[in-house]
LUMLONU-270847 format. One record per residue (C-alpha): chain; residue in one letter; x, y, z; residue number from 1. Coordinates in pm, 1 decimal, padded with zeros to 6 digits. Example, Ala and Ser with C-alpha at 12.3 -4.5 7.8 and 13.67 -1.06 7.14 Angstrom:
BEGIN
atom mol->A	type->a	xx->01230.0	yy->-00450.0	zz->00780.0	seq->1;
atom mol->A	type->s	xx->01367.0	yy->-00106.0	zz->00714.0	seq->2;
This chain:
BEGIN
atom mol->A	type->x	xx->00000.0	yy->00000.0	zz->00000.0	seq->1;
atom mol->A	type->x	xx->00129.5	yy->00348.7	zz->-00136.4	seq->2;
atom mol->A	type->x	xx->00054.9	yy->00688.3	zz->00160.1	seq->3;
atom mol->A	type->x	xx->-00056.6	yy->00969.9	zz->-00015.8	seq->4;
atom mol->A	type->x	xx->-00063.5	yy->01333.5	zz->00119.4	seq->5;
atom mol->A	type->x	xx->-00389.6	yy->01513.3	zz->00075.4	seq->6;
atom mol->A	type->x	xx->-00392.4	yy->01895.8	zz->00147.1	seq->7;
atom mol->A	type->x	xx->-00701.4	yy->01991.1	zz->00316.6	seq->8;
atom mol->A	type->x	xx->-00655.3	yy->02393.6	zz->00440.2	seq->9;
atom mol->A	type->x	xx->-00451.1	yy->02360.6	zz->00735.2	seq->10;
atom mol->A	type->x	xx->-00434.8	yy->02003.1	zz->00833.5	seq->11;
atom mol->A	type->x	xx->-00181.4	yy->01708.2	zz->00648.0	seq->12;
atom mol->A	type->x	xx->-00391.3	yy->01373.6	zz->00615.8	seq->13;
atom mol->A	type->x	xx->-00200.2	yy->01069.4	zz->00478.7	seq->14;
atom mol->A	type->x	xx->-00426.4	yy->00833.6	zz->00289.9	seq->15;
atom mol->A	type->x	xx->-00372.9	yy->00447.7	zz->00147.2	seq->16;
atom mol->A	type->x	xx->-00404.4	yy->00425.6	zz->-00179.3	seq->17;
atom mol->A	type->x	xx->-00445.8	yy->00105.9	zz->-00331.3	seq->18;
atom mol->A	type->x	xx->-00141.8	yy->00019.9	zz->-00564.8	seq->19;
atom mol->A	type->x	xx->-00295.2	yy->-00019.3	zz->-00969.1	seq->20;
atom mol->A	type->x	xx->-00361.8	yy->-00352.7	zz->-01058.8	seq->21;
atom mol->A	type->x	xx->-00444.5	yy->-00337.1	zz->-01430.7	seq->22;
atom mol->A	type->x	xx->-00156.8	yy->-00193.4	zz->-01672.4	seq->23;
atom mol->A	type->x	xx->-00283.9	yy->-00303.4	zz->-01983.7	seq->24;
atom mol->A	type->x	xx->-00568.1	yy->-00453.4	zz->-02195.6	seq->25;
atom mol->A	type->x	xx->-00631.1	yy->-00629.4	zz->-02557.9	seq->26;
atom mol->A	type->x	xx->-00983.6	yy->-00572.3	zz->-02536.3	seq->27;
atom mol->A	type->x	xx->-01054.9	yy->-00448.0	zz->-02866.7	seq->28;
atom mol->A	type->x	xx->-00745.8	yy->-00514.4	zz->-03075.0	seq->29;
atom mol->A	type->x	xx->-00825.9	yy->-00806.7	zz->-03279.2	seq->30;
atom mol->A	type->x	xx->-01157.2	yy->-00642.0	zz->-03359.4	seq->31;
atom mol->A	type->x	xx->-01028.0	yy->-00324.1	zz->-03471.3	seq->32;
atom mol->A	type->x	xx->-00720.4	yy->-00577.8	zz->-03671.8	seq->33;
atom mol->A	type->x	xx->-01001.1	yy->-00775.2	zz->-03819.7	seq->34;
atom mol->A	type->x	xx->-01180.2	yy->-00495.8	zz->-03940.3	seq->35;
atom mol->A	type->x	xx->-00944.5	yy->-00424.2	zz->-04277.9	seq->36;
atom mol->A	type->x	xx->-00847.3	yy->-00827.6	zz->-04249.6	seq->37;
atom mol->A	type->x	xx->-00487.4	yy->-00927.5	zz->-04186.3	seq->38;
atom mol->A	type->x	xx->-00319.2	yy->-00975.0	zz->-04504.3	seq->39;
atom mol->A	type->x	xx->-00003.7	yy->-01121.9	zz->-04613.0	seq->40;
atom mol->A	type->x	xx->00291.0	yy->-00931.8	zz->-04661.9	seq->41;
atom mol->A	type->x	xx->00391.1	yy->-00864.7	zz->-05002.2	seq->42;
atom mol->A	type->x	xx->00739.4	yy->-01041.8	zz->-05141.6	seq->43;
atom mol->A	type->x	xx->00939.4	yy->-00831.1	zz->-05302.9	seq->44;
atom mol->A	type->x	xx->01019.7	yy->-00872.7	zz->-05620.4	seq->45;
atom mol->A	type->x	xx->01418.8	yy->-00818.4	zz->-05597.5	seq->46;
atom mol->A	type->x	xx->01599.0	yy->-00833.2	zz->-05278.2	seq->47;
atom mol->A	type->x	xx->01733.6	yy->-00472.3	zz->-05169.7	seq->48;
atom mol->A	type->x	xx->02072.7	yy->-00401.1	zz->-05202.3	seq->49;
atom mol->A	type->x	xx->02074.9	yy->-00119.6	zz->-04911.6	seq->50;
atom mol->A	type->x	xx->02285.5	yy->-00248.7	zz->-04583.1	seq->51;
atom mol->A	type->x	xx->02510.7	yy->-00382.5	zz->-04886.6	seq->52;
atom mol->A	type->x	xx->02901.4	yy->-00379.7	zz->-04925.3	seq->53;
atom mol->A	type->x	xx->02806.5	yy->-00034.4	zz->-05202.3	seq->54;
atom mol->A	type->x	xx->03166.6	yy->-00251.9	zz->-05392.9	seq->55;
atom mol->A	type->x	xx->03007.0	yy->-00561.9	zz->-05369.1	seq->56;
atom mol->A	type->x	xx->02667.4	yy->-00395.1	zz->-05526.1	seq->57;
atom mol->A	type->x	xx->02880.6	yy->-00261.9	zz->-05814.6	seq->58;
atom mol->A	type->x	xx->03085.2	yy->-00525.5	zz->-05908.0	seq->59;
atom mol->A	type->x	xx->02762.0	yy->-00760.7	zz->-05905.7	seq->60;
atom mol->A	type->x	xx->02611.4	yy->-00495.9	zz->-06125.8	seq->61;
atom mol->A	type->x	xx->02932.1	yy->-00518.4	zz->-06343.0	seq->62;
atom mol->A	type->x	xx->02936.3	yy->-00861.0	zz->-06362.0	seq->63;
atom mol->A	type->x	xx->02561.5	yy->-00913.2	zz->-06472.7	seq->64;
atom mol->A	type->x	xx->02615.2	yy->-00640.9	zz->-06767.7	seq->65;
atom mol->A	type->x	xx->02958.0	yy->-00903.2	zz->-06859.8	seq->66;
atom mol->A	type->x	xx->02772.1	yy->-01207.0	zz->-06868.8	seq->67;
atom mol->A	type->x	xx->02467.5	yy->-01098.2	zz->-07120.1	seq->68;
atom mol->A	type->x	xx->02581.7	yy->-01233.2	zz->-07490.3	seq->69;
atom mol->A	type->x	xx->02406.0	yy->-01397.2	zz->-07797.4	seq->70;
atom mol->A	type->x	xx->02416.0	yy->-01773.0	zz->-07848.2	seq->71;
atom mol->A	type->x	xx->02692.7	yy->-01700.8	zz->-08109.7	seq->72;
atom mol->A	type->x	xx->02948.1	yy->-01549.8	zz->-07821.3	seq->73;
atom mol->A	type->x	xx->02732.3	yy->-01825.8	zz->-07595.3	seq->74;
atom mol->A	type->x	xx->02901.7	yy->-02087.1	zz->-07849.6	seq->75;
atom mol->A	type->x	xx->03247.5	yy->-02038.0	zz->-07855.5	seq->76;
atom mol->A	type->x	xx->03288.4	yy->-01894.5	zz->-07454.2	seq->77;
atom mol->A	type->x	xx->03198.3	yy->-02256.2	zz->-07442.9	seq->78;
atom mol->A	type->x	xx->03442.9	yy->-02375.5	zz->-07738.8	seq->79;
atom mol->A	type->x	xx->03720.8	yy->-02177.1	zz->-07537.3	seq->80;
atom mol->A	type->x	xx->03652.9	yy->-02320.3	zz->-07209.8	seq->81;
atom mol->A	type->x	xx->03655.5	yy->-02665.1	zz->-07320.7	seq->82;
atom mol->A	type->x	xx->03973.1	yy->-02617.5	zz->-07489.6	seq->83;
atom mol->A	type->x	xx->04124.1	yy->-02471.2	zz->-07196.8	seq->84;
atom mol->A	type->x	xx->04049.4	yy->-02752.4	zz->-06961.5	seq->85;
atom mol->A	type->x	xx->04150.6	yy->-03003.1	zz->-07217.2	seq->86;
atom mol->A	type->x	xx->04521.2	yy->-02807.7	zz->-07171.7	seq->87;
atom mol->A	type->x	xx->04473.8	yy->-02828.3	zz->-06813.4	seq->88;
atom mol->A	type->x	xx->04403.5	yy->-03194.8	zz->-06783.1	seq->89;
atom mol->A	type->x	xx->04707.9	yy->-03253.8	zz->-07054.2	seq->90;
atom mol->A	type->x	xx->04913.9	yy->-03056.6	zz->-06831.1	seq->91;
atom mol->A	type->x	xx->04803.1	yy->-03265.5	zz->-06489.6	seq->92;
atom mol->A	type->x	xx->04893.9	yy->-03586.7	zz->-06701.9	seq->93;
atom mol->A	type->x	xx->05201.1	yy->-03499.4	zz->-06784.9	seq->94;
atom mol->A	type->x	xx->05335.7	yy->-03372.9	zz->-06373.1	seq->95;
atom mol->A	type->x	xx->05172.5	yy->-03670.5	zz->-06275.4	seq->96;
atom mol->A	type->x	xx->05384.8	yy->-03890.8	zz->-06454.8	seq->97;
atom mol->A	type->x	xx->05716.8	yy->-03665.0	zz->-06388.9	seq->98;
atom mol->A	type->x	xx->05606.6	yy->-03716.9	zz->-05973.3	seq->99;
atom mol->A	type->x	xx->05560.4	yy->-04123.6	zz->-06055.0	seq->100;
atom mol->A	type->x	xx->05899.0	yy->-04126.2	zz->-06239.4	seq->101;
atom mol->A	type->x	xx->06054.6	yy->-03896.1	zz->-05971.5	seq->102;
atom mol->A	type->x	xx->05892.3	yy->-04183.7	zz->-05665.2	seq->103;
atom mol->A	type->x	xx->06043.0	yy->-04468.0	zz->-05882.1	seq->104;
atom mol->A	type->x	xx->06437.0	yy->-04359.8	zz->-05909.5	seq->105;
């Protein structure tokens, strides 16, 4: 129990006051949130780049612009790359065998 002082002319009187008991209520929430129905969020179509690394956001952007092409360019990027890891493997072939001969002497 809380004393409060009440000022009556020229007399002090202390009172008890009973503490609050109810801080809060829900009473008409869901109503009043039911009213305009609850609704999904919307997805967003593309995530947003804010909060990014801004470099990150650029090069990405960069990149993207690199990679668009025709089939024709599509065609031999693909030509190249083959050819390239056909070196590579002819490469691996040949230090593995050096490293075999090397184990053997």
């Amino acid at each position: 129990f809380w004393l409060k002082l009440l000022d009556t002319s020229s007399s002090c009187r202390l009172l008890r006051v009973m503490a609050k008991s109810k801080n809060h209520t829900g009473h008409n929430q869901i109503y009043k949130n039911h009213r305009n129905g609850i609704k999904k969020t919307r997805r967003p179509r593309k995530m947003s780049m804010s909060g990014m690394n801004c470099r990150f956001v650029r090069n990405q952007a960069f990149a993207k612009r690199g990679m668009k092409c025709t089939e024709e360019e599509k065609q031999e990027r693909l030509a190249a790359q083959k050819e390239a890891q056909k070196r590579i493997e002819e490469k691996k072939k040949v230090e593995r065998e050096e490293r075999l001969k090397e184990l053997k002497k």
